[in-house]
GUFITOR-451855 format. One line per 2 residues: number of its first residue (from 1); their letters; for each residue x negated, y, z negated of N, C-alpha, C. Coordinates in steps of 0.2 Angstrom, whole numbers, plus 5000, padded with zeros to 4 digits. Layout:
BEGIN
NUM> a> X Y Z X Y Z X Y Z ~ ...
% end
This chain:
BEGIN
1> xx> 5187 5150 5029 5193 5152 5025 5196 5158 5029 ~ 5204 5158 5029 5207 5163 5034 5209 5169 5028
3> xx> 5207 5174 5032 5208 5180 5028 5215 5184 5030 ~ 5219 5186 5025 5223 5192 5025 5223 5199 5024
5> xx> 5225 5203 5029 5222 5208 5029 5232 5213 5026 ~ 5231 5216 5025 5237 5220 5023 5235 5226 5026
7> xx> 5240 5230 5030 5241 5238 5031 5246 5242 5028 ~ 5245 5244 5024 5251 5250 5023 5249 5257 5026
9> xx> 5256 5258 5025 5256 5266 5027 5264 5269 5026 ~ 5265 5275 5028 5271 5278 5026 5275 5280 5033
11> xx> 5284 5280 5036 5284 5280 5041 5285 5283 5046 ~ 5281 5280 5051 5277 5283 5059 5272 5286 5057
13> xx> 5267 5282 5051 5261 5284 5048 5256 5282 5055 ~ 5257 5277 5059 5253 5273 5064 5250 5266 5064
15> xx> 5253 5263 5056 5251 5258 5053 5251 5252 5059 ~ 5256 5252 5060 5257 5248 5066 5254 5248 5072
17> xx> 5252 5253 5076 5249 5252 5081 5239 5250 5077 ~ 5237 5252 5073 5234 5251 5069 5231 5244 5069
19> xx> 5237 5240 5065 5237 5234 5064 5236 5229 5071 ~ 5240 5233 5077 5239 5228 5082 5233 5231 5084
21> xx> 5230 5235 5084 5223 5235 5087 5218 5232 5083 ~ 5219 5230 5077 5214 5225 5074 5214 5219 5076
23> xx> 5223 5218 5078 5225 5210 5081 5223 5211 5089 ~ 5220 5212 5093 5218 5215 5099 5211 5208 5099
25> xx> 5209 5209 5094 5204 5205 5095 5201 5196 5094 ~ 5209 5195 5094 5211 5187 5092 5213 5185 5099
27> xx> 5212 5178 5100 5214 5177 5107 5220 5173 5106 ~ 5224 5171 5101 5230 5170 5099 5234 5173 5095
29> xx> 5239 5176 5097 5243 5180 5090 5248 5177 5091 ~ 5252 5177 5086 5259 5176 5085 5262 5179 5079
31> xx> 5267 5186 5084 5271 5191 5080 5276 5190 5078 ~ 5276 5191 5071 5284 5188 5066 5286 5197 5065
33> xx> 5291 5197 5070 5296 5203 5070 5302 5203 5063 ~ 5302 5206 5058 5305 5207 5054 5314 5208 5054
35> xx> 5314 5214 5059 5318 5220 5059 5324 5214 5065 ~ 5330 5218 5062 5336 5218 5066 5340 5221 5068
37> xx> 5342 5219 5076 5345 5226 5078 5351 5227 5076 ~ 5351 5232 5072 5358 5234 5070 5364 5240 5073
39> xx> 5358 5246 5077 5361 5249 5079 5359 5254 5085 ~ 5359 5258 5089 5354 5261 5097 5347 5262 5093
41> xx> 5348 5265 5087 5342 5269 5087 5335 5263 5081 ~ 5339 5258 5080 5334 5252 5079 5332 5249 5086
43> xx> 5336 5249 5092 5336 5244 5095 5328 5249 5101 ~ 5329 5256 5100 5324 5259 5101 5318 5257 5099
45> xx> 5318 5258 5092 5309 5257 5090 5309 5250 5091 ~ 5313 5245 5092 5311 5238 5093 5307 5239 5100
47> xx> 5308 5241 5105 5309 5243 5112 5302 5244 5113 ~ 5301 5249 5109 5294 5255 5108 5289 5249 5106
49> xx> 5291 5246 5102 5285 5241 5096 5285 5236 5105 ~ 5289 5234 5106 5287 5226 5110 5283 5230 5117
51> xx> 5285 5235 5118 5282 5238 5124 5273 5239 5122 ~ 5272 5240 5116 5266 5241 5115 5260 5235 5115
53> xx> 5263 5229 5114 5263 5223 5112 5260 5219 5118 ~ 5255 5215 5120 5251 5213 5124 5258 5207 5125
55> xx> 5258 5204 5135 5263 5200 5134 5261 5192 5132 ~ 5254 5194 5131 5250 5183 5129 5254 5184 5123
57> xx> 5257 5190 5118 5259 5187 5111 5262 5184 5112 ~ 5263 5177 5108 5272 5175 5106 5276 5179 5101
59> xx> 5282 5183 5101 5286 5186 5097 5292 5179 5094 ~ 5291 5180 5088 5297 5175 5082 5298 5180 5081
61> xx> 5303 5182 5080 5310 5184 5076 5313 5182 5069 ~ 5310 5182 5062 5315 5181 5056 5315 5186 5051
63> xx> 5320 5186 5052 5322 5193 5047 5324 5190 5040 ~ 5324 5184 5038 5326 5180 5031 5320 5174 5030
65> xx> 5317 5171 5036 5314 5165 5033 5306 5164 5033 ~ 5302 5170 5029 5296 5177 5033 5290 5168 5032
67> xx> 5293 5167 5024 5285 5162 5023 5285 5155 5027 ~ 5292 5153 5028 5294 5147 5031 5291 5147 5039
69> xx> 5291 5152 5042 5289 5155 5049 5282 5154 5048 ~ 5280 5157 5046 5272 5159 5044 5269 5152 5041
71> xx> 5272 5147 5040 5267 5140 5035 5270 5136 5044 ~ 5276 5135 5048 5274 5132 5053 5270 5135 5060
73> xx> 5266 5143 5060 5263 5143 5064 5256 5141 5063 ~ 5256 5138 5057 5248 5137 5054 5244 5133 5062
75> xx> 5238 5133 5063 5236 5133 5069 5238 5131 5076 ~ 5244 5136 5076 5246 5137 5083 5245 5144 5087
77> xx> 5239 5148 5083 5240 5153 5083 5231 5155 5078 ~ 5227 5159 5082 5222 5161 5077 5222 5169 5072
79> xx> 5231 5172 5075 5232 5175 5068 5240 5177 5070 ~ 5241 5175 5062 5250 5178 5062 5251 5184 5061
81> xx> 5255 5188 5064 5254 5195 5065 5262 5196 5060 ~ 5263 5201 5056 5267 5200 5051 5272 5208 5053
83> xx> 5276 5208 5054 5279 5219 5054 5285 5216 5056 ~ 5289 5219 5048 5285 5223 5044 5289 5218 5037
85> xx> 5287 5219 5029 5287 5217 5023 5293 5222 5021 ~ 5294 5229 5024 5299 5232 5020 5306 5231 5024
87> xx> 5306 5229 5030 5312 5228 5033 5315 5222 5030 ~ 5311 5218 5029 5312 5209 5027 5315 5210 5019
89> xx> 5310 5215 5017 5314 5216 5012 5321 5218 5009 ~ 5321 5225 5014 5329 5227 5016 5334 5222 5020
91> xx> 5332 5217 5023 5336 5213 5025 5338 5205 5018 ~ 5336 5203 5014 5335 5201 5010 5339 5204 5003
93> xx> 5341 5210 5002 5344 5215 4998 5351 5215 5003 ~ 5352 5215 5008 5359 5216 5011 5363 5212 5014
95> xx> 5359 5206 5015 5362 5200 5017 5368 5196 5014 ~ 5372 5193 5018 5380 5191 5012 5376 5187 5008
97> xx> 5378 5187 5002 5377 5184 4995 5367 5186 4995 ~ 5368 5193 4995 5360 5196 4994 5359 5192 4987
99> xx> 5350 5192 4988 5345 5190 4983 5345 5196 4980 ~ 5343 5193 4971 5341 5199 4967 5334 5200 4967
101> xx> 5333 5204 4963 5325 5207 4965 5317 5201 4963 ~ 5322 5197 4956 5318 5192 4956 5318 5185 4961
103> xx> 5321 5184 4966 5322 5179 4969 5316 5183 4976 ~ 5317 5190 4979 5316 5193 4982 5305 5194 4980
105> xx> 5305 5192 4976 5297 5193 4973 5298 5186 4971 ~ 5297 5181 4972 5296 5176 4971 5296 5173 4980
107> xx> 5300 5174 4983 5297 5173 4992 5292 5177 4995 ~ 5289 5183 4989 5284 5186 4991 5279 5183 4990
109> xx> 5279 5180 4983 5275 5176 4980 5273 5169 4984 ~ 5279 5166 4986 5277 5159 4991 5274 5162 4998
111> xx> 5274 5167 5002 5271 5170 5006 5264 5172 5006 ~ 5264 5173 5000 5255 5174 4998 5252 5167 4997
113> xx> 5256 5162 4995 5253 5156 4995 5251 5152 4999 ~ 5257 5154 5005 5257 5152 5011 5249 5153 5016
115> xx> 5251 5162 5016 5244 5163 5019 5239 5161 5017 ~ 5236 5160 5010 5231 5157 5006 5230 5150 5010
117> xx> 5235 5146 5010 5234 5139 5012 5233 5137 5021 ~ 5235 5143 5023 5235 5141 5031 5228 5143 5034
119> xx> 5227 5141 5040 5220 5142 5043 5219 5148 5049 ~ 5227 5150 5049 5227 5153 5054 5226 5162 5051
121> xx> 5220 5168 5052 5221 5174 5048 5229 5176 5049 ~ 5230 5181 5043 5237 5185 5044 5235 5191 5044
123> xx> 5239 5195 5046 5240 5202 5045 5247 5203 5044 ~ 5247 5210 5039 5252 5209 5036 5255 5216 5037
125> xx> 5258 5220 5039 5261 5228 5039 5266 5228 5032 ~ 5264 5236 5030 5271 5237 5025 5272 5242 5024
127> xx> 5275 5245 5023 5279 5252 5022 5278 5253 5013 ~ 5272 5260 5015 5270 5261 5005 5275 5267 5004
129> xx> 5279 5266 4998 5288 5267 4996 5284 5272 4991 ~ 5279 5272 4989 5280 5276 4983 5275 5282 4983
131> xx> 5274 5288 4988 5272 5294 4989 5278 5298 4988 ~ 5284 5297 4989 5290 5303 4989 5292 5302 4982
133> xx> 5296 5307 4983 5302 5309 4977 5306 5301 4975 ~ 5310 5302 4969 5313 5297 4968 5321 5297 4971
135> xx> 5322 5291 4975 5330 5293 4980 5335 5292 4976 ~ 5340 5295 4977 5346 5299 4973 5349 5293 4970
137> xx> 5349 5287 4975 5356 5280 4974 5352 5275 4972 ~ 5356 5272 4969 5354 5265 4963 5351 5259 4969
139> xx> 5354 5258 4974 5352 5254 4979 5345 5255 4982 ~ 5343 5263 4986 5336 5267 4986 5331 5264 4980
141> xx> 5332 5266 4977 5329 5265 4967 5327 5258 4969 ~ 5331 5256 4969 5330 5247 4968 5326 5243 4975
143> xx> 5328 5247 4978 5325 5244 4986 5316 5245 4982 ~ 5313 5253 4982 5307 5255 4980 5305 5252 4974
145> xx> 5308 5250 4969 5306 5247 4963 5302 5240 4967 ~ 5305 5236 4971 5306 5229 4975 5299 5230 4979
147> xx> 5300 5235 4982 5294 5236 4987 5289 5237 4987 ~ 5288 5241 4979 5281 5243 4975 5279 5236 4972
149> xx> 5283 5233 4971 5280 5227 4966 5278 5223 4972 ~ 5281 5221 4978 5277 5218 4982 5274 5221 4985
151> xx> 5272 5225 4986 5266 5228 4990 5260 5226 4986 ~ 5259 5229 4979 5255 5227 4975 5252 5221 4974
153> xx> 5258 5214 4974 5255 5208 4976 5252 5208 4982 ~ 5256 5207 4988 5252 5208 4993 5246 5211 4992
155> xx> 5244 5217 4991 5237 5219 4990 5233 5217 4986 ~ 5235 5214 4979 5230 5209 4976 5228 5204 4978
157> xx> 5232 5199 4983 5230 5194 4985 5229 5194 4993 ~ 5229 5200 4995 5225 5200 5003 5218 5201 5001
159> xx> 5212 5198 5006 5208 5198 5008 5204 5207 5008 ~ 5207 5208 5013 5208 5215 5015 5214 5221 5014
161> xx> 5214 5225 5013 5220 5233 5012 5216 5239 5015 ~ 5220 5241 5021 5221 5247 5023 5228 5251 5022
163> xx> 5226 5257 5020 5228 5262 5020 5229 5266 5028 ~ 5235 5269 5028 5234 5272 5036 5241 5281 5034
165> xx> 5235 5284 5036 5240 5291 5034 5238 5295 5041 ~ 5245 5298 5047 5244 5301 5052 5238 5298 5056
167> xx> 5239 5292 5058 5235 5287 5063 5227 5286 5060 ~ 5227 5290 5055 5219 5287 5052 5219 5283 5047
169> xx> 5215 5275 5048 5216 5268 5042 5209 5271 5038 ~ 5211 5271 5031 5205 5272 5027 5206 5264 5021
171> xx> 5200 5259 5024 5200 5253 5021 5197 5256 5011 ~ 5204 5251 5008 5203 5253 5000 5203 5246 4998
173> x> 5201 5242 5001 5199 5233 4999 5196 5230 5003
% end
């Protein structure tokens, strides 16, 4: 049975470098990049994350079609490497004719069923939204309402959950 593992952390927690070190040990990976470069200082961290990144990965790029990507890599690949759930989320929120929150937790929902049914493990990164204060604008608010409730799925339905606070993963599943 292929296992899902999910990372959270908070950001430049290390979750990510974390996650690829667990992915270090698979002789196939395939990295579904979330993020879009929108502007110098994204195009930065994308920069930083590919340079870290062994070059046998294959890198996919989708910022909108996370489960549809993840159900055609099914064994072509001995693990789907996922980073990150909050960016896809935030992409998904601002998109023309953005999804609302129930639409956006229900692709979260077909993405766990996905991994469930495919044979290839995943690993999953996300960004845990709910250790800070509450953000001032309706849009913030909304984004973390969205991210708490996927994360949550996500973590009832992975295999595995780590926790990752200033480069140290403490497994809580």
């Amino acid at each position: 049975m292929a296992k899902t593992t999910l990372v959270l952390g908070g950001a430049r927690s290390g979750k990510s470098s974390f996650a690829e070190t667990m992915a270090k040990r698979y002789k196939t990976v395939v990295y579904v990049a979330t993020a879009e470069i929108k502007d110098d200082e994204m195009r930065d961290r994308i920069r930083i994350h590919r340079e870290r990144r062994p070059l046998c990965w294959q890198t996919i790029e989708s910022p909108y079609d996370l489960e549809k990507v993840v159900f055609d890599q099914n064994k072509k690949a001995d693990l789907v490497f996922i980073d990150c759930i909050t960016l896809y989320i935030t992409n998904l929120l601002v998109m023309p004719g953005n999804q609302d929150s129930s639409q956006i937790i229900d692709k979260i929902h077909t993405l766990c069923r996905v991994c469930e049914e495919i044979t290839s493990d995943v690993i999953i990164v996300s960004n845990e939204v709910g250790l800070g204060i509450m953000p001032e604008n309706a849009l913030a608010r909304h984004f973390c309402d969205i991210a708490g409730s996927a994360n949550q799925i996500l973590a009832q339905r992975a295999t595995e959950v780590y926790f990752v606070i200033s480069g140290i993963a403490q497994k809580i599943k």
